[in-house]
C-alpha positions, 0 to 999 in steps of 0.5 A: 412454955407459956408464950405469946402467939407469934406472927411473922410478917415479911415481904420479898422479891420475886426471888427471896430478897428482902433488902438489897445487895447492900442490906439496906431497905427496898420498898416492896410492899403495895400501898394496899399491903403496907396498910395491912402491915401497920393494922397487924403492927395495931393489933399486937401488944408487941412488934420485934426486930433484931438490932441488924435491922436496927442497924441498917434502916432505923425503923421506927416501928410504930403505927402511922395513923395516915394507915390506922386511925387513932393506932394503938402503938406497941411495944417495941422489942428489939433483939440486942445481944452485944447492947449495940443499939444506938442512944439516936435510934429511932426506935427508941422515941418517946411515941411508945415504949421499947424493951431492949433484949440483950445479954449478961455484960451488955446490958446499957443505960437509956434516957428515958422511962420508956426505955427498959434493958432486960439481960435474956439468956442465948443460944448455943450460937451466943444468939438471944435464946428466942424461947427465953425472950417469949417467956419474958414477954409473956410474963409482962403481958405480951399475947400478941407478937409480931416479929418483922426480921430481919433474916436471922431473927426470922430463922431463929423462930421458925427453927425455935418452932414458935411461930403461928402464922407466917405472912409473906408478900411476894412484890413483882420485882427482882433484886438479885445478889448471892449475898443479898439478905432473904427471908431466912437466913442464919445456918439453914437446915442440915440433913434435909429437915426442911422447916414444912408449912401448910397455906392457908390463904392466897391473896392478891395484893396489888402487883403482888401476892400475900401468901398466909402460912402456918408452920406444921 
């Protein structure tokens, strides 16, 4: 399958959370890892997220030229299985362009030219099949993906075996929450296949950690 190479990017607590309790957005990123989010947003053709995360943080997902100069902004690929993202949301401003993954009989209108809507096929799970949405973003020229979540999204590419490279910042705090979104949510593994990785980098990272992985 021709895809593009895909990287994930995410920070956590010090115990796995990634939001809090109510699933809303928590700063945990230093100013000196934000800075390396938005140049990995400014390298790729292409940044990912489900419409959960649309949902709860209307991000915007774009390139803030206080932390790139002169950012090249990239596609914005949202993941929208039941076409629930909201005509307001400001993922869908007229600073780039967004590609709204959805699937057959869900598929809405947007103002805009910068606005496309493509139908996907789905999952045994009625998820957007992840190997699906790579081939489409290939064929419209996507090399380099950066997928930023949420939970699920992050579970269902690692479960695809698509993924490259794999970036998680640890900040130094605690959220707590038995409920409270993680890193990989979705199913989790049956029968004890663990998804293994390999590190290939530790850093510092002001009062956390960035840990590169590589799936095996």
């Amino acid at each position: 399958m021709k895809r593009p190479h895909v990287t994930i990017n995410c920070a956590m607590s010090a115990d796995g959370k990634i939001a809090s309790p109510a699933r809303k957005q928590i700063r945990i990123s230093s100013e000196q890892d934000l800075q390396r989010m938005y140049q990995l947003r400014h390298e790729s053709d292409a940044v990912l997220v489900g419409i959960e995360t649309i949902l709860a943080d209307d991000p915007k997902l774009t390139v803030k030229e206080s932390y790139v100069p002169h950012p090249r902004q990239p596609l914005r690929v949202i993941l929208d299985s039941k076409g629930r993202t909201p005509v307001d949301a400001l993922a869908l401003n007229t600073v780039s362009k967004t590609l709204i993954l959805t699937t057959t009989g869900h598929k809405r209108t947007y103002d805009g030219s910068h606005i496309e809507v493509v139908e996907c096929e789905t999952d045994d799970e009625g998820f957007i099949d992840v190997r699906n949405a790579l081939e489409i973003l290939s064929r419209k020229g996507v090399q380099r993906l950066l997928v930023e979540g949420g939970g699920t999204v992050i579970w269902k590419f690692l479960t695809s075996r698509v993924v490259d490279d794999l970036y998680i910042y640890i900040g130094s705090c605690i959220i707590g929450g038995k409920d409270t979104p993680t890193v990989a949510d979705g199913e989790g593994i049956h029968g004890g296949e663990v998804i293994p990785l390999k590190i290939v980098d530790v850093k510092q990272g002001g009062s956390g950690v960035l840990i590169h992985y590589q799936p095996l």
